[in-house]
Backbone as XML, in Angstrom:
<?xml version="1.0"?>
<chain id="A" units="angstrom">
  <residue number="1" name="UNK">
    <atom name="N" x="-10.043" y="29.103" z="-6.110"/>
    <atom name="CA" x="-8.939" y="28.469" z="-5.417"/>
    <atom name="C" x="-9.324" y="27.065" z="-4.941"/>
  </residue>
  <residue number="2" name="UNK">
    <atom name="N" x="-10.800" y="27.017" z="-4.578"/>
    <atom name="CA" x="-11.030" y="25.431" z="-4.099"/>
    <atom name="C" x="-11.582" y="23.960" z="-4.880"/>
  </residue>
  <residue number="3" name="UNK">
    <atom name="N" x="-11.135" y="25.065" z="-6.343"/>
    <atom name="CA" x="-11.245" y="24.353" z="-7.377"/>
    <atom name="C" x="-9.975" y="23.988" z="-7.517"/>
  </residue>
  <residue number="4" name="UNK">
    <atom name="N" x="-8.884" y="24.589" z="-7.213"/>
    <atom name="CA" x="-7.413" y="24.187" z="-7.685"/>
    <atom name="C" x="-6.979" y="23.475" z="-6.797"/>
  </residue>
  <residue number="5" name="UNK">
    <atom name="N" x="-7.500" y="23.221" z="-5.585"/>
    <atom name="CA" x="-6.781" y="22.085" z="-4.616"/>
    <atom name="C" x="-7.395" y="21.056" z="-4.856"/>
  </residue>
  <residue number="6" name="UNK">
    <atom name="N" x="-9.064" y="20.802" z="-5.185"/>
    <atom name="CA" x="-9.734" y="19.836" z="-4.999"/>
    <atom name="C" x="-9.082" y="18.928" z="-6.426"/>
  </residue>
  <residue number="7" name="UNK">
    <atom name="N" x="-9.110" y="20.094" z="-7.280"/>
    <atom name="CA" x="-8.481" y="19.145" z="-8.608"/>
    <atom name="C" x="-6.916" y="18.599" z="-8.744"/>
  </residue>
  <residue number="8" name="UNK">
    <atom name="N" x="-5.780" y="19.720" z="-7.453"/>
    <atom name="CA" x="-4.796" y="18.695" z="-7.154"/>
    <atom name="C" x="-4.876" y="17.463" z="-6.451"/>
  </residue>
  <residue number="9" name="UNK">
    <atom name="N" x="-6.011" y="17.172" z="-5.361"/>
    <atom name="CA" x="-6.350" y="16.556" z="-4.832"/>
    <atom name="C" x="-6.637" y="14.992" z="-5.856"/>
  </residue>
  <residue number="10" name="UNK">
    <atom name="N" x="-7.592" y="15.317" z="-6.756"/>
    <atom name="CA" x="-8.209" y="14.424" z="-7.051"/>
    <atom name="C" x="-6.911" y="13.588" z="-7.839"/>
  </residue>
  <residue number="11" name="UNK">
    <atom name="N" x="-6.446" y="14.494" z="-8.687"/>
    <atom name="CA" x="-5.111" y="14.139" z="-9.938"/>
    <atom name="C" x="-4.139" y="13.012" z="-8.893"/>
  </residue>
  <residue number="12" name="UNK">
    <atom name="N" x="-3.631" y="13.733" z="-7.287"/>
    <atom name="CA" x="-2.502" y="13.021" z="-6.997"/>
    <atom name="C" x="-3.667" y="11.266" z="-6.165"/>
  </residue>
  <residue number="13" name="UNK">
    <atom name="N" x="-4.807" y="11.306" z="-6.002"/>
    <atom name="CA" x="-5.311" y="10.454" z="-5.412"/>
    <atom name="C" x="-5.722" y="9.205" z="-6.807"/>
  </residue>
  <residue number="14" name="UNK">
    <atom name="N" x="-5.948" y="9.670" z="-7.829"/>
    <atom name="CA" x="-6.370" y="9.013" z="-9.011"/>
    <atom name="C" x="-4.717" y="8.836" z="-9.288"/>
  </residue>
  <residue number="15" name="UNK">
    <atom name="N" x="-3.479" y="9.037" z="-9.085"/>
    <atom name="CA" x="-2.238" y="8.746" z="-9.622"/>
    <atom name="C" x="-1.584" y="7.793" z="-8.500"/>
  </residue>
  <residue number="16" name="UNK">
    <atom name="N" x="-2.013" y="7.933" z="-7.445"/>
    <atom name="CA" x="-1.576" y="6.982" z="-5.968"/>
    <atom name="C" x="-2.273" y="5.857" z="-6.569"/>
  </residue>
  <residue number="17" name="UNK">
    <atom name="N" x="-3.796" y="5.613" z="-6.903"/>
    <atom name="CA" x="-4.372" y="5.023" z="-6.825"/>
    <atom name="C" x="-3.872" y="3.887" z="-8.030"/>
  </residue>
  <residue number="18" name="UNK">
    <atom name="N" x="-3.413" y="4.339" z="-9.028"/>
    <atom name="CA" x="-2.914" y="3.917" z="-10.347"/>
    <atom name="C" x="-1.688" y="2.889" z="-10.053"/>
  </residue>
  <residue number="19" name="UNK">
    <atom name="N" x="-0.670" y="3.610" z="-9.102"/>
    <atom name="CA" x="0.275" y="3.419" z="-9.149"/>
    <atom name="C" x="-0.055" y="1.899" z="-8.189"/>
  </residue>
  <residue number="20" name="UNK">
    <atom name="N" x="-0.615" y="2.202" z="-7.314"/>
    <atom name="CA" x="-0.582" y="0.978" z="-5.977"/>
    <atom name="C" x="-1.178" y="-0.076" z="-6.448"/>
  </residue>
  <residue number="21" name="UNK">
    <atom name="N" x="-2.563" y="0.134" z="-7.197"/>
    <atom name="CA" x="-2.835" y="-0.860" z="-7.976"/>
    <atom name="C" x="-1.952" y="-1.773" z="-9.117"/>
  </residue>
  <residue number="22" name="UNK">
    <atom name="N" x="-1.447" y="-1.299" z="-9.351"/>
    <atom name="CA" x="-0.295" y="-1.613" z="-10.362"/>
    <atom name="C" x="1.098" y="-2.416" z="-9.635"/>
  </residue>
  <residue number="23" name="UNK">
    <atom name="N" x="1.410" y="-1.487" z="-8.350"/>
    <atom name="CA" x="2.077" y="-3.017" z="-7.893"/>
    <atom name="C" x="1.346" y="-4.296" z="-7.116"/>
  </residue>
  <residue number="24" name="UNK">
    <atom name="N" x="0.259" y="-3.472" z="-6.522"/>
    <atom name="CA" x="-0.723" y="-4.953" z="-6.247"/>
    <atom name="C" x="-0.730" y="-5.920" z="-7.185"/>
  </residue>
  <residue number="25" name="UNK">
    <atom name="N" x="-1.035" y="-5.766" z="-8.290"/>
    <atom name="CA" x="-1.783" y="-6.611" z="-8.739"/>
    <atom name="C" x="-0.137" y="-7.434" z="-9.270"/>
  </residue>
  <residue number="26" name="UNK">
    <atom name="N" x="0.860" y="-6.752" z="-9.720"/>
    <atom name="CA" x="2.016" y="-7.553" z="-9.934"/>
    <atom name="C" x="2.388" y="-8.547" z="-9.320"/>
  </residue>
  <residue number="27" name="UNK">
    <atom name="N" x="1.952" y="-8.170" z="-7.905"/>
    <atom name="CA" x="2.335" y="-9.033" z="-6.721"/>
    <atom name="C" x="1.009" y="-10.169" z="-6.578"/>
  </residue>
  <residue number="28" name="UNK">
    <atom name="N" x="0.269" y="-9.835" z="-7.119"/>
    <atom name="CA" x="-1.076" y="-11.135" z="-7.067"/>
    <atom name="C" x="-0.487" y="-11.832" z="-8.050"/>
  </residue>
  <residue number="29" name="UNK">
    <atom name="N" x="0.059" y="-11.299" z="-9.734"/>
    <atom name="CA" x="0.237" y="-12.070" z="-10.569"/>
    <atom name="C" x="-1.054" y="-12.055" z="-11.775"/>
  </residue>
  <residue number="30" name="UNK">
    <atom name="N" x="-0.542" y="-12.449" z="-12.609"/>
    <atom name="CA" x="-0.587" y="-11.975" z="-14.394"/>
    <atom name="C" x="-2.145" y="-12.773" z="-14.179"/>
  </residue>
  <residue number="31" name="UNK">
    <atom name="N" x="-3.135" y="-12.226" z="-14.764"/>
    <atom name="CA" x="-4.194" y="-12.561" z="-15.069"/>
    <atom name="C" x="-4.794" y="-13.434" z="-16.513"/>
  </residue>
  <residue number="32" name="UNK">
    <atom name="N" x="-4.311" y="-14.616" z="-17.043"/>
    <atom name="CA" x="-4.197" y="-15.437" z="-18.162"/>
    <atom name="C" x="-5.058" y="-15.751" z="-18.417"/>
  </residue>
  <residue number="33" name="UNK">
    <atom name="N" x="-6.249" y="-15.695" z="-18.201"/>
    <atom name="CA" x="-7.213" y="-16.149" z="-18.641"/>
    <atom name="C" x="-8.352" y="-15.449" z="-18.131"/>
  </residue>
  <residue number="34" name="UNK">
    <atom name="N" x="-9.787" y="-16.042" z="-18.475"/>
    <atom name="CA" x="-10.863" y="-15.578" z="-17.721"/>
    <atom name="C" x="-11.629" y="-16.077" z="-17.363"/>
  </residue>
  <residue number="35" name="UNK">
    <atom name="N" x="-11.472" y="-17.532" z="-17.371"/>
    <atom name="CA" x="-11.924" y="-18.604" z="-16.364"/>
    <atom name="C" x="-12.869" y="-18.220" z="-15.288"/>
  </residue>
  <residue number="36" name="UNK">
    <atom name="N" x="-14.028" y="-17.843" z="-15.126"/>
    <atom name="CA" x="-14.673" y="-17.619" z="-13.610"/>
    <atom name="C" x="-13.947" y="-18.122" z="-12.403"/>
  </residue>
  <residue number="37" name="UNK">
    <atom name="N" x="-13.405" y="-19.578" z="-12.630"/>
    <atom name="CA" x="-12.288" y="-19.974" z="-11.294"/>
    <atom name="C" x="-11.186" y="-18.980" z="-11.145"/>
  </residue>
  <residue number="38" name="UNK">
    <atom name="N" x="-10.806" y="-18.780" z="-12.390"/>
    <atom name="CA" x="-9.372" y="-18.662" z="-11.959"/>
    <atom name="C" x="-9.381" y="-16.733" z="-11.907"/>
  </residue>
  <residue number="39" name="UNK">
    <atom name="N" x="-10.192" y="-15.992" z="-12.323"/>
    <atom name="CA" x="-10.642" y="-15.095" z="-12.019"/>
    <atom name="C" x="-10.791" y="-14.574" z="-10.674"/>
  </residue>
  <residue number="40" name="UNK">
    <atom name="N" x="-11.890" y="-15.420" z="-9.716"/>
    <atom name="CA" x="-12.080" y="-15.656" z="-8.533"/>
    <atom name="C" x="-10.963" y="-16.357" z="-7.807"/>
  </residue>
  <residue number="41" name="UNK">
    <atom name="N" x="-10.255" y="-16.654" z="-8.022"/>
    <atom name="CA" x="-8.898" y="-16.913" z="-7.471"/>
    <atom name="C" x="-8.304" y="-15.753" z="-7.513"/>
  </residue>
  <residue number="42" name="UNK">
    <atom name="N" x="-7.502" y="-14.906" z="-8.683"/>
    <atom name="CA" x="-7.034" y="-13.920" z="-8.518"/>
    <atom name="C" x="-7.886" y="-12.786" z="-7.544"/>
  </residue>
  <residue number="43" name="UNK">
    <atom name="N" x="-9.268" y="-12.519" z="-7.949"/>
    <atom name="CA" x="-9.866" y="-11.590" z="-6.857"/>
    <atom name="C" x="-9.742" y="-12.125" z="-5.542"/>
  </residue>
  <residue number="44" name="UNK">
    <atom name="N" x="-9.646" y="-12.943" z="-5.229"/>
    <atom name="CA" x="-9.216" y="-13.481" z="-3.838"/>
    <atom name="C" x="-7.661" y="-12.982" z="-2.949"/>
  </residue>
  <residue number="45" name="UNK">
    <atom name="N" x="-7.039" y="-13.339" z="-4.177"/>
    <atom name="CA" x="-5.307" y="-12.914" z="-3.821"/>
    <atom name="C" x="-5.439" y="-11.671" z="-3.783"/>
  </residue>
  <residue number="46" name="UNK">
    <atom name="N" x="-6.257" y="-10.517" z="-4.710"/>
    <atom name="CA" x="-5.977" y="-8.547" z="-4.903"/>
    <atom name="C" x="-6.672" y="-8.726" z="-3.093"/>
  </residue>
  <residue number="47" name="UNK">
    <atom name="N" x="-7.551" y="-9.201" z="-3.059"/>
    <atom name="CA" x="-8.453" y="-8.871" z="-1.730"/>
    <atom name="C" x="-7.670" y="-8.718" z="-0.224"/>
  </residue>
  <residue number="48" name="UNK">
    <atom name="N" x="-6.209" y="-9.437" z="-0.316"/>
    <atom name="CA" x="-5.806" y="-9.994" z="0.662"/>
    <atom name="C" x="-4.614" y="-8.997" z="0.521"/>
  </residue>
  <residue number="49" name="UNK">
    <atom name="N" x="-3.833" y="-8.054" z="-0.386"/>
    <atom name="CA" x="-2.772" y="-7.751" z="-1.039"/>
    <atom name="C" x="-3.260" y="-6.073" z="-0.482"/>
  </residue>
  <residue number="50" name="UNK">
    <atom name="N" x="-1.773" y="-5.709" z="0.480"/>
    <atom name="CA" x="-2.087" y="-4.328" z="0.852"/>
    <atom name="C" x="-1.920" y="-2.783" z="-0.351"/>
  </residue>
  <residue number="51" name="UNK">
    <atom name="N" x="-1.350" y="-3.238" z="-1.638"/>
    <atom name="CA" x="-1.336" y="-2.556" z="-1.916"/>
    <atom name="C" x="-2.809" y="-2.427" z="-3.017"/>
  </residue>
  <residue number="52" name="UNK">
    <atom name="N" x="-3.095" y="-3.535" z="-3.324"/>
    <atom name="CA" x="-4.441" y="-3.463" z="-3.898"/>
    <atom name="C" x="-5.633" y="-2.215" z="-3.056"/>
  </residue>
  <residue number="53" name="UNK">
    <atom name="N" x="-5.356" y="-3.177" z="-1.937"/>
    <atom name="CA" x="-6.478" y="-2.848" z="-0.936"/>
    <atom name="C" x="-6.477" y="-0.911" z="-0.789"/>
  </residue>
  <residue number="54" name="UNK">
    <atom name="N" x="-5.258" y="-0.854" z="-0.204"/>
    <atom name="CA" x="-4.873" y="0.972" z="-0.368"/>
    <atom name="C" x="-4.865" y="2.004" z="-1.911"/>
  </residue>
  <residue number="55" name="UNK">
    <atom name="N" x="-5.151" y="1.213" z="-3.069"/>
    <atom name="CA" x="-5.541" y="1.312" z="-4.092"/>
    <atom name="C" x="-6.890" y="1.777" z="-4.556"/>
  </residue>
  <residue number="56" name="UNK">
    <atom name="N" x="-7.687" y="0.669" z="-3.457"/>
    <atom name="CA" x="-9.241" y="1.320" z="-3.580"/>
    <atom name="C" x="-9.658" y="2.569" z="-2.898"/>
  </residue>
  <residue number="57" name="UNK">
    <atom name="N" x="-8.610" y="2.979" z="-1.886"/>
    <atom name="CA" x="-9.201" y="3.768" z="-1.125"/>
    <atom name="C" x="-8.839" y="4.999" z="-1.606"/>
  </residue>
  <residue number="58" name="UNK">
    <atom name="N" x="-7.502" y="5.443" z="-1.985"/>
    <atom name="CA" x="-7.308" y="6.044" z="-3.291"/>
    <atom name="C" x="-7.978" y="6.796" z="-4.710"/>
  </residue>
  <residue number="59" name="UNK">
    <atom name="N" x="-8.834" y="5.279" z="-5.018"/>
    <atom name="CA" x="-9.392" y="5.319" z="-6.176"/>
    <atom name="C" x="-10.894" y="6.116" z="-5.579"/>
  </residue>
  <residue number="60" name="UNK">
    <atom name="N" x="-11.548" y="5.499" z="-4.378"/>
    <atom name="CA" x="-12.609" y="5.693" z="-3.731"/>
    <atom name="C" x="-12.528" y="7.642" z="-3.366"/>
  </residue>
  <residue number="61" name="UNK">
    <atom name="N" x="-11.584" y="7.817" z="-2.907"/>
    <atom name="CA" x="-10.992" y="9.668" z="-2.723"/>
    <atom name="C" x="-11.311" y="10.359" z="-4.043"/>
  </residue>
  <residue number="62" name="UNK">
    <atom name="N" x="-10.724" y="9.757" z="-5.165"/>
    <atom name="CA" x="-10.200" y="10.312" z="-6.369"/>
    <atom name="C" x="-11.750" y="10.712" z="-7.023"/>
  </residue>
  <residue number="63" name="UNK">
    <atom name="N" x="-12.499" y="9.567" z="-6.698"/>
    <atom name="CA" x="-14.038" y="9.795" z="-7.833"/>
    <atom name="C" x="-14.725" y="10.950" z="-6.707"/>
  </residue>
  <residue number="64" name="UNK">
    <atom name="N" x="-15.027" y="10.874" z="-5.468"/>
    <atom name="CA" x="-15.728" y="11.344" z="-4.224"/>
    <atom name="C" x="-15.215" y="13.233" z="-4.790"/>
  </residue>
  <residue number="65" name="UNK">
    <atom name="N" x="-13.876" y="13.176" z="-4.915"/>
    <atom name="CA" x="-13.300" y="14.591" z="-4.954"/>
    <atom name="C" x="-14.270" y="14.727" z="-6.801"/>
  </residue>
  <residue number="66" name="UNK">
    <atom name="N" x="-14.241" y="14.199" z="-7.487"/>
    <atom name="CA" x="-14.478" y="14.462" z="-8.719"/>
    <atom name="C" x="-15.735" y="15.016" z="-8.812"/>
  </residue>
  <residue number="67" name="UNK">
    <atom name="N" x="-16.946" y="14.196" z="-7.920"/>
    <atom name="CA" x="-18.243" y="14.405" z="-7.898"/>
    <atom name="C" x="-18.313" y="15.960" z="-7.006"/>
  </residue>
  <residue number="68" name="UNK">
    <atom name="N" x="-17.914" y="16.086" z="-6.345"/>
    <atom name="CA" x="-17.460" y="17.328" z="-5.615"/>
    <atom name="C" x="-17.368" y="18.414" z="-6.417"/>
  </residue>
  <residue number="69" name="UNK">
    <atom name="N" x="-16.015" y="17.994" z="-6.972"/>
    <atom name="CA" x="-15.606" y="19.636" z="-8.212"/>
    <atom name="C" x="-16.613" y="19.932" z="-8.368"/>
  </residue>
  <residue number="70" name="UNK">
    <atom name="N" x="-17.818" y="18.611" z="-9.328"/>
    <atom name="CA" x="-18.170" y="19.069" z="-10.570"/>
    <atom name="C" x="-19.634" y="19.536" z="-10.154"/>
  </residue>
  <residue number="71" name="UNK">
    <atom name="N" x="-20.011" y="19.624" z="-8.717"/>
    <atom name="CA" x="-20.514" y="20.396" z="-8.492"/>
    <atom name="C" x="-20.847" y="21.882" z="-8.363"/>
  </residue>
  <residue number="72" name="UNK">
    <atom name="N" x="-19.959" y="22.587" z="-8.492"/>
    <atom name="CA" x="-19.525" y="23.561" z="-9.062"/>
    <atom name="C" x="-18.591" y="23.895" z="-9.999"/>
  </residue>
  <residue number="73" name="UNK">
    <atom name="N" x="-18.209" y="23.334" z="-10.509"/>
    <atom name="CA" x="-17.260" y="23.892" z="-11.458"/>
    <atom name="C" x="-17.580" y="23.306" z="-12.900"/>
  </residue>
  <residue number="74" name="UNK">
    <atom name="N" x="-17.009" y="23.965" z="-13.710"/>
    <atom name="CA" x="-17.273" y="23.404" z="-15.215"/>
    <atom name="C" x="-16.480" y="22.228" z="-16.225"/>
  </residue>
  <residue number="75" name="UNK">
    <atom name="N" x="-17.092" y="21.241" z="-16.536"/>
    <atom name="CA" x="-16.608" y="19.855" z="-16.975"/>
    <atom name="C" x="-15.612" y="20.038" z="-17.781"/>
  </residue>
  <residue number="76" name="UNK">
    <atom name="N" x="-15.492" y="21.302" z="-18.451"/>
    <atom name="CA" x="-14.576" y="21.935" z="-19.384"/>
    <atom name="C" x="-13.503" y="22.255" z="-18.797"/>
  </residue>
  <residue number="77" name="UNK">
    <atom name="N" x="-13.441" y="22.804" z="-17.874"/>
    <atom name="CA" x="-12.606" y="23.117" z="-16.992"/>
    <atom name="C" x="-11.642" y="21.642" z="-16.228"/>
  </residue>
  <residue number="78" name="UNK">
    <atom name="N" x="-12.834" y="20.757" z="-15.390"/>
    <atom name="CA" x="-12.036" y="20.003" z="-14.645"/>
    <atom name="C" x="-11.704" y="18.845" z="-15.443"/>
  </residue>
  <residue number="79" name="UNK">
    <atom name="N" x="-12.402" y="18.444" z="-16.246"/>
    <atom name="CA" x="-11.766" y="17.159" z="-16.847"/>
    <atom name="C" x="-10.001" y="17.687" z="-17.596"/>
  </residue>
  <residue number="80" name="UNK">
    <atom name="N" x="-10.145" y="18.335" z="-18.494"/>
    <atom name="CA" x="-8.717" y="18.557" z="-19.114"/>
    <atom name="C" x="-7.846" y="18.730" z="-17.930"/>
  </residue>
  <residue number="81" name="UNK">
    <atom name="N" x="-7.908" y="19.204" z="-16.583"/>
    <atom name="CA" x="-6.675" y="20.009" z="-15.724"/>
    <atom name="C" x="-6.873" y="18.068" z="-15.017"/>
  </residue>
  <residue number="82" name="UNK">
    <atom name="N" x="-8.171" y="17.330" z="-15.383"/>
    <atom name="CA" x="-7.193" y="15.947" z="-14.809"/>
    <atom name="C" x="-6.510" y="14.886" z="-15.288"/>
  </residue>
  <residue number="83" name="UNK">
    <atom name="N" x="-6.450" y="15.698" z="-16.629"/>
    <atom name="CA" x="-5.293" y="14.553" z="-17.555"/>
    <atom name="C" x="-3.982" y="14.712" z="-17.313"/>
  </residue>
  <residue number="84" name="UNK">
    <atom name="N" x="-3.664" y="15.746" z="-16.056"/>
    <atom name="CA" x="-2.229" y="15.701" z="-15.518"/>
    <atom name="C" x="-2.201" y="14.334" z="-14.900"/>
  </residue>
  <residue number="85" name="UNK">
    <atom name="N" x="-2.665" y="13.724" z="-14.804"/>
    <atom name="CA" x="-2.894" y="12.119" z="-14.180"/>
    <atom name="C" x="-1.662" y="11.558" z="-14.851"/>
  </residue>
  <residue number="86" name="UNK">
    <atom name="N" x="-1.816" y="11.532" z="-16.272"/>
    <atom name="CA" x="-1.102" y="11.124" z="-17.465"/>
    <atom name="C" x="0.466" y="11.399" z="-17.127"/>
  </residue>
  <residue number="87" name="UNK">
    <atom name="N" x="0.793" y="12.798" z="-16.639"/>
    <atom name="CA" x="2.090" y="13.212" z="-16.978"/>
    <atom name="C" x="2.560" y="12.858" z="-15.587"/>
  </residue>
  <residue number="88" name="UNK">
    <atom name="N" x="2.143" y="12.553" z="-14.323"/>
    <atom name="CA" x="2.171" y="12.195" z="-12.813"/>
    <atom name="C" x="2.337" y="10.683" z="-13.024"/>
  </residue>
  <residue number="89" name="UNK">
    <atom name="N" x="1.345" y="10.059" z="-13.826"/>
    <atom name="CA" x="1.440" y="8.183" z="-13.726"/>
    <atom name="C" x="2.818" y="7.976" z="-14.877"/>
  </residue>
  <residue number="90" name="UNK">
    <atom name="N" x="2.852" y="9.091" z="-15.884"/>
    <atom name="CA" x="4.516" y="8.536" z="-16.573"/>
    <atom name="C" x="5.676" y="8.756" z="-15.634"/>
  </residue>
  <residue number="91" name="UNK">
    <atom name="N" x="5.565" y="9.671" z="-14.700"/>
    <atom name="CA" x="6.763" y="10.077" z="-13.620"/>
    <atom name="C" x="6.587" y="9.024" z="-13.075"/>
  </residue>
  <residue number="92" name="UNK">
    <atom name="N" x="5.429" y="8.824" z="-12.494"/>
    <atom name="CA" x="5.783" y="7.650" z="-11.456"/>
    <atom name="C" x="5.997" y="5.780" z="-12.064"/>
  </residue>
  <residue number="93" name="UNK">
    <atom name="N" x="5.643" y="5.892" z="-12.999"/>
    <atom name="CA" x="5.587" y="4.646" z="-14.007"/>
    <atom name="C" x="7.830" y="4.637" z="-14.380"/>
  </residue>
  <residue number="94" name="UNK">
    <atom name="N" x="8.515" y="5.593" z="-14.287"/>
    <atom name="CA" x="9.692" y="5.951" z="-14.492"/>
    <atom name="C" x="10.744" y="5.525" z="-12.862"/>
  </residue>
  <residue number="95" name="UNK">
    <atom name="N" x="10.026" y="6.290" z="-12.143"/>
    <atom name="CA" x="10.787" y="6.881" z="-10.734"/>
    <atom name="C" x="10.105" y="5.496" z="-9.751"/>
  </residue>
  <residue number="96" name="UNK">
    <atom name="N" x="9.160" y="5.042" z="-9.553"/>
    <atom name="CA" x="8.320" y="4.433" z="-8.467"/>
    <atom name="C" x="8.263" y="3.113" z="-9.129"/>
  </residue>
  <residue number="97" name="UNK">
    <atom name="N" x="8.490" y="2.477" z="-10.423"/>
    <atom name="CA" x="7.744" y="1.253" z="-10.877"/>
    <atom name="C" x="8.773" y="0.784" z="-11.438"/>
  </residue>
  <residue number="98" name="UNK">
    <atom name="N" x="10.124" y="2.112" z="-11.807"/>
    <atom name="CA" x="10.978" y="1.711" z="-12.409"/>
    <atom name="C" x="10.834" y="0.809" z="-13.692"/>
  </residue>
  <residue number="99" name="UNK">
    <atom name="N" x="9.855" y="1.853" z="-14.656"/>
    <atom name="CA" x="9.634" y="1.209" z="-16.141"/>
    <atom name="C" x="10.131" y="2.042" z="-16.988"/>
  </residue>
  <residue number="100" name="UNK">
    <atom name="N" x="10.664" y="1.208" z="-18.377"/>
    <atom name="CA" x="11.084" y="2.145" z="-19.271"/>
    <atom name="C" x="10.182" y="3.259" z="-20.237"/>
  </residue>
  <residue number="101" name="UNK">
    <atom name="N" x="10.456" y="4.404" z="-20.411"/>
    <atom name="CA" x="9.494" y="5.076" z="-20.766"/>
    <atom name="C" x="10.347" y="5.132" z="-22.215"/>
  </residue>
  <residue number="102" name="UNK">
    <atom name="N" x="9.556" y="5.549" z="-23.292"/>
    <atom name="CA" x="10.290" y="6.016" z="-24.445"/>
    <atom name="C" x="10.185" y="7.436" z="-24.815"/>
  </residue>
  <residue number="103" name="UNK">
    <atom name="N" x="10.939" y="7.606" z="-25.774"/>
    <atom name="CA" x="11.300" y="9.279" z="-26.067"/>
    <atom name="C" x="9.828" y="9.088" z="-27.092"/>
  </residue>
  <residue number="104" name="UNK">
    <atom name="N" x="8.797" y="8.481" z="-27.400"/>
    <atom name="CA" x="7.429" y="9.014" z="-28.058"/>
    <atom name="C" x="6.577" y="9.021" z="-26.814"/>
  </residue>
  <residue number="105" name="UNK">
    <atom name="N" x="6.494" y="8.169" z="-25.729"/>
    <atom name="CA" x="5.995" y="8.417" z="-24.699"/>
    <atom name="C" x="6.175" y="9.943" z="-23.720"/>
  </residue>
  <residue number="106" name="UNK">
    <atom name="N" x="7.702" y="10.338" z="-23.984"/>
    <atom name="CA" x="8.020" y="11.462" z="-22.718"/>
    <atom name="C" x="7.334" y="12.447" z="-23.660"/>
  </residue>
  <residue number="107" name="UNK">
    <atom name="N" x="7.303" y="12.711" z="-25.205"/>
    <atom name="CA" x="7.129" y="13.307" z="-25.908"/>
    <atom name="C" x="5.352" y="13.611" z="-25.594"/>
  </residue>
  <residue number="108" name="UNK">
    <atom name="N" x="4.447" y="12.336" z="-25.842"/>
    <atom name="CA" x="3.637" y="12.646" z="-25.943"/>
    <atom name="C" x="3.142" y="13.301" z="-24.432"/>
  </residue>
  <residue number="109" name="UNK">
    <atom name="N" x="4.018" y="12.816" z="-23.233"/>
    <atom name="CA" x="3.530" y="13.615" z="-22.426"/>
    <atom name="C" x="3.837" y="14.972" z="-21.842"/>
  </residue>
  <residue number="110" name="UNK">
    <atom name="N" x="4.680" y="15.674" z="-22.704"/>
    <atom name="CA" x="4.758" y="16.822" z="-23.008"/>
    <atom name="C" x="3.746" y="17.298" z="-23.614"/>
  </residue>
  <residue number="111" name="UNK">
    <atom name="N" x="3.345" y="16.753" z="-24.507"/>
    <atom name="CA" x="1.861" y="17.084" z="-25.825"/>
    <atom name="C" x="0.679" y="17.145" z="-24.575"/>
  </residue>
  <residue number="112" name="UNK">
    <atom name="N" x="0.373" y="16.380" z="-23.462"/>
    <atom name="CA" x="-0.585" y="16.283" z="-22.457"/>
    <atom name="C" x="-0.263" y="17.732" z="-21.919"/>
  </residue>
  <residue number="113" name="UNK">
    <atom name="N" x="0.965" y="17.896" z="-21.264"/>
    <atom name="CA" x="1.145" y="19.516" z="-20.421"/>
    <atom name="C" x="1.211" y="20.375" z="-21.379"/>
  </residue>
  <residue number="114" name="UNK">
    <atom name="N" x="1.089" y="20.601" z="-22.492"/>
    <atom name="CA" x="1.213" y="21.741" z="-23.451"/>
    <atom name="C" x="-0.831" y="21.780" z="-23.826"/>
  </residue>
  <residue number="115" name="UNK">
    <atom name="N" x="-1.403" y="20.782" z="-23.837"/>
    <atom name="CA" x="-3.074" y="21.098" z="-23.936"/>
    <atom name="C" x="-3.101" y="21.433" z="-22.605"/>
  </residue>
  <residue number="116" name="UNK">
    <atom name="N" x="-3.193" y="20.717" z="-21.698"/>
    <atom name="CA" x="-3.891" y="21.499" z="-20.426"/>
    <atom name="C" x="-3.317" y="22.813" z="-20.386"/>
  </residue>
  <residue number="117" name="UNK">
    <atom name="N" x="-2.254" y="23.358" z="-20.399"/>
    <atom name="CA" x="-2.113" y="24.687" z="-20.312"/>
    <atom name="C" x="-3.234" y="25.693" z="-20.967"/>
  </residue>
  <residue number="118" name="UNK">
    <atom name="N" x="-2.623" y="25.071" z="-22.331"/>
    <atom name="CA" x="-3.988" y="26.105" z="-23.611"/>
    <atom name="C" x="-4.965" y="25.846" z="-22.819"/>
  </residue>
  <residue number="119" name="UNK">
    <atom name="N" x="-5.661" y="24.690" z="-22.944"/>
    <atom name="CA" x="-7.201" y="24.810" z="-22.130"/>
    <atom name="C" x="-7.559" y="25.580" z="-20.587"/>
  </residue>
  <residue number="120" name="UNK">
    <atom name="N" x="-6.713" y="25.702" z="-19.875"/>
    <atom name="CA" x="-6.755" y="26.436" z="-19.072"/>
    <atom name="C" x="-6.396" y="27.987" z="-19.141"/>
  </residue>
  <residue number="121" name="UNK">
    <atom name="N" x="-6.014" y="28.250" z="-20.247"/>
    <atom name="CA" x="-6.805" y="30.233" z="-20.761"/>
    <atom name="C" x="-7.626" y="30.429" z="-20.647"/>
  </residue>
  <residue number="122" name="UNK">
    <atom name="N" x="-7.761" y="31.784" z="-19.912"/>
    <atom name="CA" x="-8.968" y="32.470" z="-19.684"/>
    <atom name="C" x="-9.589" y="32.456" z="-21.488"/>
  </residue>
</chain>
């Protein structure tokens, strides 16, 4: 059982984390180049940007819970049950970001919840 919270845990903190980053960084603006200046300019703007910032902490939860599982539990096990990430970041990439998804996208993430199931048979 404290395998099944820690790994809901990790899925919705690695999908927060996805998501916030993603409007952070919209809101810093498009990264065109890779200029060391202008690089360091943009890391300057994510640094200052609350949703960046609540992004790391997120992201920082998401790995902490991972190293955790996989202390007990089996890599076989937790990695596949966290590619629900996939079918959580297309919901929220739809509902929260308001992006268009396509019918090979909803599809393939049906194809994501139809393996984790199988892989999760005894």
């Amino acid at each position: 059982m404290k395998t099944a919270i820690l790994i809901a845990i990790i899925v919705l903190a690695d999908s927060a984390g996805d998501v916030l980053l993603t409007k952070g960084m919209r809101q810093v603006g498009e990264v065109s180049t890779f200029a060391p200046r202008a690089l360091l300019a943009i890391a300057r703007r994510a640094m200052r940007n609350h949703h960046f910032l609540a992004s790391i902490v997120f992201m920082v939860t998401h790995f902490v819970g991972f190293l955790a599982v996989l202390s007990w539990a089996d890599l076989s096990v937790v990695f596949p049950a966290t590619t629900l990430v996939y079918v959580i970041g297309t919901l929220a990439g739809k509902f929260i970001l308001q992006e268009t998804i396509s019918t090979h996208r909803w599809a393939g993430t049906m194809l994501v919840c139809l393996g984790v199931g199988l892989v999760s048979l005894p």
